[in-house]
C-alpha positions as CSV (number, residue, x, y, z in Angstrom):
1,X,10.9,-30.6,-2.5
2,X,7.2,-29.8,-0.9
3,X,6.2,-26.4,-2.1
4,X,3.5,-24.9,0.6
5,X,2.1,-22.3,-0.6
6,X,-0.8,-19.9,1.6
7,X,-3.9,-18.3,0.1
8,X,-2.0,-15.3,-0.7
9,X,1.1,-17.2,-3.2
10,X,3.7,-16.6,-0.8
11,X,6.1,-19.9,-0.7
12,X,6.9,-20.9,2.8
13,X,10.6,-21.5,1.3
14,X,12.2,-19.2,3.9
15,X,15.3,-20.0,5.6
16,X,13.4,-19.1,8.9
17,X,10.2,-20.2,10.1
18,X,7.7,-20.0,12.7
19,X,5.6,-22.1,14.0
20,X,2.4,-21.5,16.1
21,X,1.1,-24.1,17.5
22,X,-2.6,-23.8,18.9
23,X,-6.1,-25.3,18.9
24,X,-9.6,-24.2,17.8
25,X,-11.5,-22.4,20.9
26,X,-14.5,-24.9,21.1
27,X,-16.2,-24.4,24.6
28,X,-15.8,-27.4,26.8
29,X,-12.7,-28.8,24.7
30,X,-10.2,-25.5,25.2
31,X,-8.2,-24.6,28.6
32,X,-10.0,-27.3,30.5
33,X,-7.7,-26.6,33.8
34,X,-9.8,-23.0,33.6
35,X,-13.3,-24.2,33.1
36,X,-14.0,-24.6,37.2
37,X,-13.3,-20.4,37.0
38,X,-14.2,-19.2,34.0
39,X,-17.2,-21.4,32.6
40,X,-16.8,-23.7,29.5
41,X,-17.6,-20.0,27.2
42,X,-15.1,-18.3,29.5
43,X,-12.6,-20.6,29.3
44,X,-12.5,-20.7,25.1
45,X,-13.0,-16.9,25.4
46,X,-9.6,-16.9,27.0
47,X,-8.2,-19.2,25.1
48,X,-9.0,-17.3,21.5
49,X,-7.6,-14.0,23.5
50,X,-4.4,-15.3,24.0
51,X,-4.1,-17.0,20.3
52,X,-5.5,-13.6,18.3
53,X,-2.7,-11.9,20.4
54,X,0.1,-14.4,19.9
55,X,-0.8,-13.9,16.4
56,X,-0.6,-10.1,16.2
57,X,2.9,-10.6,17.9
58,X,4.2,-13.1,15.0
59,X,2.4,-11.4,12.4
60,X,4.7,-8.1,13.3
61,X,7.8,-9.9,13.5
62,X,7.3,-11.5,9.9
63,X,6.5,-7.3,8.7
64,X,9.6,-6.3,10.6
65,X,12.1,-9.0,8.4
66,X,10.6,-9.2,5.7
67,X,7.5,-10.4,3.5
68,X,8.3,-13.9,3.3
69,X,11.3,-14.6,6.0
70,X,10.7,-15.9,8.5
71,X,7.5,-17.7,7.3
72,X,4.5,-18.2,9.6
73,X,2.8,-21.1,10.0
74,X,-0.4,-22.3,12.0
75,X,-0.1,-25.9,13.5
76,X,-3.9,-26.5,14.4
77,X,-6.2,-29.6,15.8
78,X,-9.5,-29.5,17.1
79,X,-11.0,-28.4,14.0
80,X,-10.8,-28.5,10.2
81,X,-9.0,-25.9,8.0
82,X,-11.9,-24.3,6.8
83,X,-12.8,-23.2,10.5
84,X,-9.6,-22.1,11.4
85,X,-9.2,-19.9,8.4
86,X,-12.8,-18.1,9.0
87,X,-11.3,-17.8,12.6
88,X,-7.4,-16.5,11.8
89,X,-7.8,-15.4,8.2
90,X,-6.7,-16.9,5.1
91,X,-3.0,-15.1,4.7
92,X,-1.7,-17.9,7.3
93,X,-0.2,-21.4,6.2
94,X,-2.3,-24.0,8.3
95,X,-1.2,-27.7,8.8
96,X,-2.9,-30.2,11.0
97,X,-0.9,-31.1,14.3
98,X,-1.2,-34.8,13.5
99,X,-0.9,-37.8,15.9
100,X,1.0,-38.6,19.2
101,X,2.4,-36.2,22.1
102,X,3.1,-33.2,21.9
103,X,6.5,-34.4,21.1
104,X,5.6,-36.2,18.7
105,X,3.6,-33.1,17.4
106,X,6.5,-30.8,17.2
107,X,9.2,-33.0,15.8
108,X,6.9,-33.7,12.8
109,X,6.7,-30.0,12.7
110,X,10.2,-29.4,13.1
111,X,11.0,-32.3,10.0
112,X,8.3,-30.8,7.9
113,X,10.1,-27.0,8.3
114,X,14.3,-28.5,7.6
115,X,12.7,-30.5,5.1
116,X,11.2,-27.8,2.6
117,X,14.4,-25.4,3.0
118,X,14.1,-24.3,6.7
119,X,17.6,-23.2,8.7
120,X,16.1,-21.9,11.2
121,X,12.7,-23.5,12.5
122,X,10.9,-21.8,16.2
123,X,7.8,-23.6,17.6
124,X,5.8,-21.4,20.2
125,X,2.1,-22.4,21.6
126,X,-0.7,-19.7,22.8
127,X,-0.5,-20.1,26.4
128,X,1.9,-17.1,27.1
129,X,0.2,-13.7,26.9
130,X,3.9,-12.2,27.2
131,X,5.5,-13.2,24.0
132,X,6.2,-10.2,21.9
133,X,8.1,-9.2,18.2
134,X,10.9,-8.4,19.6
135,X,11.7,-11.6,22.1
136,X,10.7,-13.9,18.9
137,X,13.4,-11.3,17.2
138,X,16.1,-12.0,19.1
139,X,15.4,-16.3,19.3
140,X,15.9,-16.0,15.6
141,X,19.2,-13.9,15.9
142,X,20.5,-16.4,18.7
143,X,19.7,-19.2,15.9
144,X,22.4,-17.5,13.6
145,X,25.1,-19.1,16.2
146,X,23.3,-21.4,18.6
147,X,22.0,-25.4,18.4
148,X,18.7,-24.7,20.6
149,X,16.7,-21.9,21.8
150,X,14.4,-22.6,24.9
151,X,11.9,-20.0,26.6
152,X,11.5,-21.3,29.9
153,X,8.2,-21.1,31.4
154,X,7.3,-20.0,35.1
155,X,5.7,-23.5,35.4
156,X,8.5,-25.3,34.5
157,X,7.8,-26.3,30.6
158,X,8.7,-24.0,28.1
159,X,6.9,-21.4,25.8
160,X,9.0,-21.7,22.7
161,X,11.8,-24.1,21.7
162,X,13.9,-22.9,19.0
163,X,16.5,-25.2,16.4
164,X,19.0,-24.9,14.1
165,X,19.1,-28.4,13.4
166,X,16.4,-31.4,13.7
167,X,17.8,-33.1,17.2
168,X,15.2,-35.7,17.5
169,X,16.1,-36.8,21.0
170,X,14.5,-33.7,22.2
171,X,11.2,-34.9,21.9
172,X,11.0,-38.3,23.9
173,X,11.6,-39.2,27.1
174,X,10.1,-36.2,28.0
175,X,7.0,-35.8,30.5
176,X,5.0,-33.5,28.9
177,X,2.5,-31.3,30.5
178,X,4.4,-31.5,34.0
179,X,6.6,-29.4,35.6
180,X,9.8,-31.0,34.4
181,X,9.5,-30.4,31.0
182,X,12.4,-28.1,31.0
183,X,14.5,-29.8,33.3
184,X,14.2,-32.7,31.3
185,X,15.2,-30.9,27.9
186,X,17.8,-29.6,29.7
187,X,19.1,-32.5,30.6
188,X,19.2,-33.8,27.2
189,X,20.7,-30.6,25.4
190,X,23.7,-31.1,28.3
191,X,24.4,-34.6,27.1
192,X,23.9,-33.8,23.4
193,X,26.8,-31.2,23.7
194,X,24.1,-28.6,22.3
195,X,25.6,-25.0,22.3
196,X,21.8,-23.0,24.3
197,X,20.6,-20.3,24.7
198,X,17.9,-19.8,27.2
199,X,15.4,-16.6,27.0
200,X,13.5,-14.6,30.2
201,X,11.1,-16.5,32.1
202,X,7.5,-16.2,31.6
203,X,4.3,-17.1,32.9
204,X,2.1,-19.5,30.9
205,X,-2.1,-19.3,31.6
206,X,-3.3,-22.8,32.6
207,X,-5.0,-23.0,35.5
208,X,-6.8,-20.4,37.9
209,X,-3.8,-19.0,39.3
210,X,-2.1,-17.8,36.8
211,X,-4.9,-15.9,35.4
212,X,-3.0,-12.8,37.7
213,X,-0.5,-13.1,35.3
214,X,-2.4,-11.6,32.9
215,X,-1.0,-8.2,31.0
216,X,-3.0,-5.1,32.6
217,X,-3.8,-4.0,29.1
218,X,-5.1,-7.7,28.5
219,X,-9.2,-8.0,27.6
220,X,-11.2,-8.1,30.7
221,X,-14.3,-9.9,29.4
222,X,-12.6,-13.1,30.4
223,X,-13.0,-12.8,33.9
């Protein structure tokens, strides 16, 4: 069995395990939908907001349970490891995203996590500046008695997905990036029979409007 290890010596042999998947904030090449309104700088500015801050909120759910359960991981592209760990630190576990869809993406993710000890596996991006401790919290607690956790976003995709079990017809057939992402999953969990539970609806940040769903206390040097 794989033994991942971060800089720090902790084993990502948890029985939980979180995912974060995000991109390096190059200017030109991050939040693209937001460069027409916020500049090619502004637009990465943004974008490494909302990651630092999505970290901070995993980061204190992993000190709430424990040291080393439920594992954090950091599911990167755009850049190599070495950037990524002058930019989040070096006490994170970092794997590349690999190839295909985003689909594609996340069920090698997903396989990687069951596959080195994982029961409990939750995948959430960058996008929504609304994810805190304890909604992550209680996704995991739902996982003790449920096939699939989704967050539904206000744009009609989802800002986390949450598993009990690798259910690989989640991840195709699905158009991803449009508003039917959820519909679509949905669809599927319904005719797998999957027992769900479904968390508040939140706002993602992707294009220009949604930038007023930004938190009040949120860094105004974006805009």
């Amino acid at each position: 069995m794989e033994n991942i290890k971060s800089q720090t010596g902790q084993s990502s042999k948890s029985l939980q395990r979180l995912i974060v998947f995000t991109r390096y904030p190059e200017p030109g090449k991050t939040k693209t939908r937001l460069i027409d309104a916020l500049g090619k700088e502004g637009a990465a500015n943004l974008h490494r907001q909302l990651a630092e801050r999505t970290l901070r909120q995993a980061k204190s759910l992993v000190g709430w349970v424990s040291a080393r359960d439920p594992t954090l991981e950091v599911y990167f592209t755009g850049a190599t490891e070495a950037l990524m760990r002058e930019w989040l630190g070096d006490n994170l576990v970092y794997h590349q995203q690999g190839n295909g869809d985003l689909g594609a993406r996340m069920a090698q993710a997903f396989d990687r996590a069951f596959n080195t000890g994982a029961v409990r596996v939750a995948i959430i991006g960058t996008d929504c500046p609304s994810i805190d401790a304890k909604l992550l919290l209680y996704a995991f607690e739902q996982l003790h008695s449920t096939d699939l956790v989704l967050g539904p976003a206000a744009d009609g995709g989802y800002y986390l997905i949450g598993l009990g079990r690798m259910v690989p017809e989640l991840f195709t057939g699905i158009d991803w990036g449009t508003s039917r992402v959820l519909a679509q999953t949905l669809e599927i969990a319904q005719r797998l029979n999957l027992s769900l539970c479904k968390l508040p609806v939140l706002a993602d940040i992707d294009r220009p409007s949604d930038l007023s769903s930004l938190p009040n206390d949120f860094s105004g040097t974006v805009l």
